[in-house]
KEGUDREN-640868 format. One record per residue (C-alpha): x, y negated, z negated. Coordinates in steps of 0.02 Angstrom, whole numbers, plus 32768, in hexadecimal, padded with zeros to 4 digits. Each point is the difference from the previous one (the first is absolute). Example, Ala and Ser with C-alpha at 12.3 -4.5 7.8 and 13.67 -1.06 7.14 Angstrom:
KEGUDREN-640868
826780E17E7A;80457F548021;
***
This chain:
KEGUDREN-640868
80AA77A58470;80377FCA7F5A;7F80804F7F75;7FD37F5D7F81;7FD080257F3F;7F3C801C7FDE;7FBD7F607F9B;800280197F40;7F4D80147FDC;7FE68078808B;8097805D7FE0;7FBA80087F41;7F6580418049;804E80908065;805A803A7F6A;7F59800E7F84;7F8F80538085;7FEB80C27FF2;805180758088;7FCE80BB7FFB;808E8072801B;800F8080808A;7FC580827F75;7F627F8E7FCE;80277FAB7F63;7FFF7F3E7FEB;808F7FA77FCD;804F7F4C8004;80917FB78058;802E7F8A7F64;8000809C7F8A;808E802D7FBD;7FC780D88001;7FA1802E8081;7F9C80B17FFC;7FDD802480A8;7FD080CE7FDE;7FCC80647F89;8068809B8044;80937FBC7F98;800A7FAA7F56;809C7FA58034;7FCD7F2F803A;806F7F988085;804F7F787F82;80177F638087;80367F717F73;80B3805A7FF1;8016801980C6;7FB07F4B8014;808C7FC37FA6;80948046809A;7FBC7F7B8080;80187F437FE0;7F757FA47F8D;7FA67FB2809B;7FD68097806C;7FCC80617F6C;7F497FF28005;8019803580C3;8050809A7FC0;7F7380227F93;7F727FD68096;808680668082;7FFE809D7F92;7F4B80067FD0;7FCF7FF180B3;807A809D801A;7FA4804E7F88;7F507FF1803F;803B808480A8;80A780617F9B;8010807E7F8C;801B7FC37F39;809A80668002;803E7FB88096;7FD27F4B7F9D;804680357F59;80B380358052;80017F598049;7FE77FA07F61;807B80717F9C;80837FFA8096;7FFE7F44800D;80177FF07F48;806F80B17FD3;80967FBE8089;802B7F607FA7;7FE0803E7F66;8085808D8012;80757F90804C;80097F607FB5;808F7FD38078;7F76800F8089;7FAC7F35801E;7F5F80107FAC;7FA67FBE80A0;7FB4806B8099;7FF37F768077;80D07FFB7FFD;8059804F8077;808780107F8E;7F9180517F8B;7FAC808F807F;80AF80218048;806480017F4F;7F75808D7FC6;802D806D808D;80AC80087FE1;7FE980227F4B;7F5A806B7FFC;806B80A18059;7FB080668074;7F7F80617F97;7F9D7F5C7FCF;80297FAF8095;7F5D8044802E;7F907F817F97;80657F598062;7F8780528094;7F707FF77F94;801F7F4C7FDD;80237FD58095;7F6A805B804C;7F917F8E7F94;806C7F608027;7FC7801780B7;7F3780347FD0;80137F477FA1;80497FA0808E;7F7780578078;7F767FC77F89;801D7F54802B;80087FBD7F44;809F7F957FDB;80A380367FA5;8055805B809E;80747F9F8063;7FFD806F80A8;80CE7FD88012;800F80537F55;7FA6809F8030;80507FEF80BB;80BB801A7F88;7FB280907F92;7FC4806B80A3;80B6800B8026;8049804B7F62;7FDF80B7803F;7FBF805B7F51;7FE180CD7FF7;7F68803E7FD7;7FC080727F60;8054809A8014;7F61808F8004;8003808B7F93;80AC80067F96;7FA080587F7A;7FBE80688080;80B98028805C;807F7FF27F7C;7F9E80A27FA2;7FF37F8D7F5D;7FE380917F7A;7F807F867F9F;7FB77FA5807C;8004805080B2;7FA980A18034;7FDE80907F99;804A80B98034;7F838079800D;803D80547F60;7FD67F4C7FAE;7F577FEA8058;7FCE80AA7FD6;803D7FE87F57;7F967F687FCD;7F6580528063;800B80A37F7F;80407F847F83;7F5D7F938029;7F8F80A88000;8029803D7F6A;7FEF7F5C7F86;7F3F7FF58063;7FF880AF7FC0;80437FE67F51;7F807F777FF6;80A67F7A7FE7;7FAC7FA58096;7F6B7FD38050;7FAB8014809C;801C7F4A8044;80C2802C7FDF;7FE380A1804D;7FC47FBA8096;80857F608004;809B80898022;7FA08071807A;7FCB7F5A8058;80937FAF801C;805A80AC8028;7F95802A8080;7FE07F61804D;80A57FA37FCE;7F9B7F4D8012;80367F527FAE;7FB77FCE7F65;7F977F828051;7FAF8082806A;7FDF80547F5B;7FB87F7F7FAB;7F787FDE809E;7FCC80AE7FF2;7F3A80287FDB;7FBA80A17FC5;7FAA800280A3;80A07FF5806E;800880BF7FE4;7F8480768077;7FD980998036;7FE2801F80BA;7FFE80AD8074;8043804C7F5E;80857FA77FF3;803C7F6C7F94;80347F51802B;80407F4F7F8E;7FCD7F498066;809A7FCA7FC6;80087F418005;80927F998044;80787F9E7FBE;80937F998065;7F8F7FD4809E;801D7F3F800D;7F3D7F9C7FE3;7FCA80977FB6;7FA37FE67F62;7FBD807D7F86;7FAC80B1802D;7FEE7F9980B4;806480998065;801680B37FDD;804D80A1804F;7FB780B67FF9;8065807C7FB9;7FE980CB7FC6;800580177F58;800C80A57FA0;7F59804D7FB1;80487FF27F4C;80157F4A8019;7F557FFC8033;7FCA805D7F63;80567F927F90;7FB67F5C8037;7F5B80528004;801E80277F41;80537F4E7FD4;7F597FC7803B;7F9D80707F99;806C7FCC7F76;7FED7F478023;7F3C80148011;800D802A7F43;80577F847FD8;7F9A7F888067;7F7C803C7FAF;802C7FE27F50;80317F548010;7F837FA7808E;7F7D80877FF4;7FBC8099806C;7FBA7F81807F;80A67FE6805A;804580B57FFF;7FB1802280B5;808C7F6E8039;8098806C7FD6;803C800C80BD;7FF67F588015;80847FE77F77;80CF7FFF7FFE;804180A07FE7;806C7F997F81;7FAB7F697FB5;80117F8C7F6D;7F7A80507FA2;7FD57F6D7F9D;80057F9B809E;7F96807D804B;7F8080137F83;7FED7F2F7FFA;7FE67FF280A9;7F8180868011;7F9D7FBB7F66;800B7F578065;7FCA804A80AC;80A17FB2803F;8060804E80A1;807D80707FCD;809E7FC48041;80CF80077FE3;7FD37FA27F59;7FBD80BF7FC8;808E8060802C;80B880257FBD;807A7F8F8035;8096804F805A;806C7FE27F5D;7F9680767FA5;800C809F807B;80B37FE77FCF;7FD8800B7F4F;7FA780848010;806780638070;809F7FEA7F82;7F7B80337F57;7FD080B0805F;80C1801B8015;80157FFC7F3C;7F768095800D;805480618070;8090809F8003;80467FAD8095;80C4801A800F;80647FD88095;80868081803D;805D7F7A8035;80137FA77F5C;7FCB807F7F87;7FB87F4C7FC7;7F247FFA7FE1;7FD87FB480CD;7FF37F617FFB;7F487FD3804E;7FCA7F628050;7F6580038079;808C7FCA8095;805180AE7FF5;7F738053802E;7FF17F9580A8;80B28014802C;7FDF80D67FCC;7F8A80098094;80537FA78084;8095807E7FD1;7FA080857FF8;7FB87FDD80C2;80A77FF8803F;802D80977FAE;7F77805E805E;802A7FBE8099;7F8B7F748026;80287F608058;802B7F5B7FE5;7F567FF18022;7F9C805A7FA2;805D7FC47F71;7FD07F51801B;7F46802C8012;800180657F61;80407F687FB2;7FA07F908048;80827F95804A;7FCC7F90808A;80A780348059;807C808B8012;80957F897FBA;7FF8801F7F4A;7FCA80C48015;80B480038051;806780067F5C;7FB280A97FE2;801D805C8095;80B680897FD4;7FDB7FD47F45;7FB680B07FE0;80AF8053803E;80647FA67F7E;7F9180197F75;7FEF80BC8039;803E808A7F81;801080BE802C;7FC280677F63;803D80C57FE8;8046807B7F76;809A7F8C7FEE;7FAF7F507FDF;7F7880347FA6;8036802E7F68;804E7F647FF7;7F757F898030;7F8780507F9A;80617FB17F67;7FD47F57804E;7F668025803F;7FA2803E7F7F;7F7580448054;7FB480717F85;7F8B7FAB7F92;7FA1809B7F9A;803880727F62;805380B0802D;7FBC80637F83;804380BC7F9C;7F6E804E8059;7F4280048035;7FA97FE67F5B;80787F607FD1;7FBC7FA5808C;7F427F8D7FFE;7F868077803F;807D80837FF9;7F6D80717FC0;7FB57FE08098;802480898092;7FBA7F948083;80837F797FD3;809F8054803C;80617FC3809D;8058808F8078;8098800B806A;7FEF7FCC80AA;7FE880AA804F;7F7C801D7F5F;8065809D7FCB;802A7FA07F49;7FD37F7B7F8D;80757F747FBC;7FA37FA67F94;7F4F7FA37FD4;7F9E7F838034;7FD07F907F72;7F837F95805C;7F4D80137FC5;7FA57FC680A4;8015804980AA;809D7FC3805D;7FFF803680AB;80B77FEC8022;807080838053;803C806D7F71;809880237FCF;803E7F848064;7FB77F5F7FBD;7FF3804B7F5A;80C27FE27FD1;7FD47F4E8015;7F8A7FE67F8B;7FED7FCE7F62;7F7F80877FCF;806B8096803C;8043807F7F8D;807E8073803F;802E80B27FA9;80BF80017FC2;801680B1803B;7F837FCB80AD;805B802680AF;801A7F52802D;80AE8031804D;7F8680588083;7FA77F5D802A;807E7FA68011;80648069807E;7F698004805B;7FF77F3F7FFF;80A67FFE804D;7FF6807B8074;7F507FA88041;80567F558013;808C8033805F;7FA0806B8085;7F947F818010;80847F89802D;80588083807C;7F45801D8050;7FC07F538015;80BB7F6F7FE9;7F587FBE7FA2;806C7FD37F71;7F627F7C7FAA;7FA880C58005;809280447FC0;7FFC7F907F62;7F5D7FFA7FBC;801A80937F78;80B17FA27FCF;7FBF7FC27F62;7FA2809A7FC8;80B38049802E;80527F907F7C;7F7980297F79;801D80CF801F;80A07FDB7FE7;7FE57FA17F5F;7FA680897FB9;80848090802D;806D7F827FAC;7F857FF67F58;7FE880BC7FF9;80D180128000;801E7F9E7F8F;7F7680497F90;804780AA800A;80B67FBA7FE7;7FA67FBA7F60;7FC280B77FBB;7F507FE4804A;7FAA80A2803E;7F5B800A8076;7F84805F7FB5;
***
């Protein structure tokens, strides 16, 4: 049945009444920039795209996309709007019109296959407008479109073409921004929210929008162990912090947020008074303070409006890379760090121990086992085998080795200080001093050579240590095959190295030990 145009006064109407978007936020179908979240800072402009469809369906377009947007994602709105306009625009020999056949068919042959994917996306919406009953489809039209057969988005290329900037991180990179990470908190050169941000998205490898849902209360302790409510993001009609997943979580992660909060509670209290500190786990683990302290002033609900958009993780993530000692061995470049990598580092990293297709997908939170697919064999091309040979030259690359090798005891901080010095792993030596004024816990030597704070002794037998780092690693991998085991020491390897390096070339220089 043939679909006639709404009457002018009630199709003026529709456009000028309010719609809330899947995400909660009102909006207008005759608005030229429509916010429809606060999880991103970036609007879906609809006068441009409005402008690819003849003048008299236009307002349809505008009423066909809004109703989209009430039950869709604003990404999956915003690529819509951009791909409508972006095609024509890049191709002016392409008819400016998406309700010619000509037109739809003409962009397929000239998109190429690796943008071929956003004709789908079009398409897809063409069909949710005819559906919706509201005029500006003709069904023959669509009928000729269904035919032109059109490949979809090809999953993961960042993910399984090894991009060096943009795809996974080696565990030699991962590591490297983790010590990298560690020592800048410990330097004071970042905070605890930044802190947190890296070990959060390393361990848990989530979106940015799952990010920016996250509470101070998401993260509990139960039977001694510790667990994140991490919220979804992707599940069709799903709005915000409206679905979560359980997931382990490390006890330092724990820690952290439970300082953040402590942190935030003074803040809280400076600026809104001592009143509203007892509501610190009912706040974002990353708001818009000024947001935040308005709305609890107000008594208003605390909602996405409060919290970073996804824009600013990304921000953030890039400013803690300028405060960071992290080198790639592949590049011998500074890593380039975007939150994404981090995601695409653990589904790597499950393959590489062995897990399933699976298991990938849950830790990821996908709703299906299709897109955890591009990880599974990644590990074995990304794999490296570290001994004697390749050492030496990584190291170079690497640079692991973050702290100050020192003449001898007394040149190092607290070299007065007995307590301070660090032994060989079978304790029969020292090699150097610990420069860290509060207790550290970690595994000495072995995390020592990776941080900052570490002083090694020129004439120290670090020769010894690492011999017996490469002796461990390689009976470990003949005992166990276990070669994710078999690499965990491979960056501490790289710094030992470093520092036999150092203390050659200081002798070669007329240095002496004293």
């Amino acid at each position: 049945m043939k679909v006639e145009p709404i009457p002018q006064d009630e199709l003026e109407d529709l456009l000028n009444e309010s719609l809330t978007s899947r995400d909660g936020l009102l909006f207008s179908p005759a608005e030229d920039t429509w916010a429809l979240t606060h999880t991103s800072s970036q609007n879906v402009l609809t006068a441009r795209a409005s402008y690819t469809f003849p003048p008299e369906v236009r307002p349809y377009f505008r009423l066909a996309l809004a109703r989209y947007a009430r039950s869709y994602s604003p990404d999956s709105v915003k690529n819509i709007a951009q791909f409508c306009y972006m095609i024509p625009s890049d191709n002016p020999d392409i008819p400016n019109n998406w309700l010619d056949e000509a037109c739809f068919i003409s962009a397929k042959a000239r998109l190429g296959k690796r943008r071929e994917y956003q004709l789908a996306t079009i398409r897809g919406f063409l069909k949710f407008w005819l559906q919706s009953g509201l005029y500006g489809i003709d069904p023959h039209y669509f009928e000729a479109i269904s035919k032109v057969r059109i490949r979809g988005n090809e999953k993961g290329t960042r993910i399984s073409s090894e991009d060096v900037l943009n795809g996974p991180l080696t565990e030699l990179e991962h590591r490297a921004v983790l010590d990298g990470t560690t020592n800048a908190y410990m330097s004071n050169h970042i905070g605890t929210q930044q802190y947190l941000l890296i070990k959060l998205f390393s361990e848990r490898g989530m979106r940015r929008s799952q990010a920016a849902q996250l509470f101070i209360s998401d993260f509990y302790e139960r039977g001694g162990e510790f667990w994140i409510k991490q919220p979804r993001a992707k599940q069709r009609n799903t709005g915000w912090r409206e679905a979560f997943k359980e997931f382990r979580v490390s006890e330092t992660l724990y820690s952290l947020v439970q300082l953040l909060g402590t942190e935030y509670a003074a803040a809280i209290k400076k600026t809104c008074g001592e009143e509203f500190t007892s509501q610190i786990d009912d706040l974002p683990l990353f708001p818009n303070m000024d947001r935040l302290a308005d709305a609890l002033r107000l008594g208003k609900k605390i909602d996405a409006y409060c919290c970073w958009s996804r824009e600013n993780f990304t921000t953030a993530v890039r400013s803690i890379s300028r405060h960071i000692n992290a080198i790639s061995e592949r590049t011998g470049d500074p890593i380039h760090l975007i939150p994404q990598r981090f995601r695409y580092s653990l589904g790597s990293d499950l393959d590489k121990d062995g897990r399933g297709v699976g298991v990938i997908a849950a830790a990821l939170d996908h709703e299906d086992e299709q897109n955890a697919g591009v990880y599974v064999g990644l590990s074995d091309a990304m794999a490296h085998r570290l001994d004697a040979k390749i050492g030496p030259l990584l190291a170079p690359l690497a640079q692991a080795f973050s702290g100050v090798v020192v003449k001898s005891e007394k040149d190092a901080v607290r070299g007065s200080d007995p307590s301070s010095r660090i032994r060989t792993i079978d304790g029969s030596d020292n090699v150097g001093t610990c420069g860290n004024m509060a207790f550290c816990g970690a595994n000495a030597p072995i995390s020592c050579y990776t941080c900052s704070k570490f002083y090694p002794w020129l004439d120290g037998p670090h020769e010894e240590v690492l011999t017996d780092l490469y002796e461990e690693r390689e009976e470990i991998l003949r005992v166990t095959g276990d070669r994710t085991m078999a690499e965990v020491n491979d960056r501490v390897i790289l710094a030992v190295e470093s520092v036999v390096r150092r203390c050659s070339e200081m002798r070669n220089q007329g240095v002496q030990g004293e």
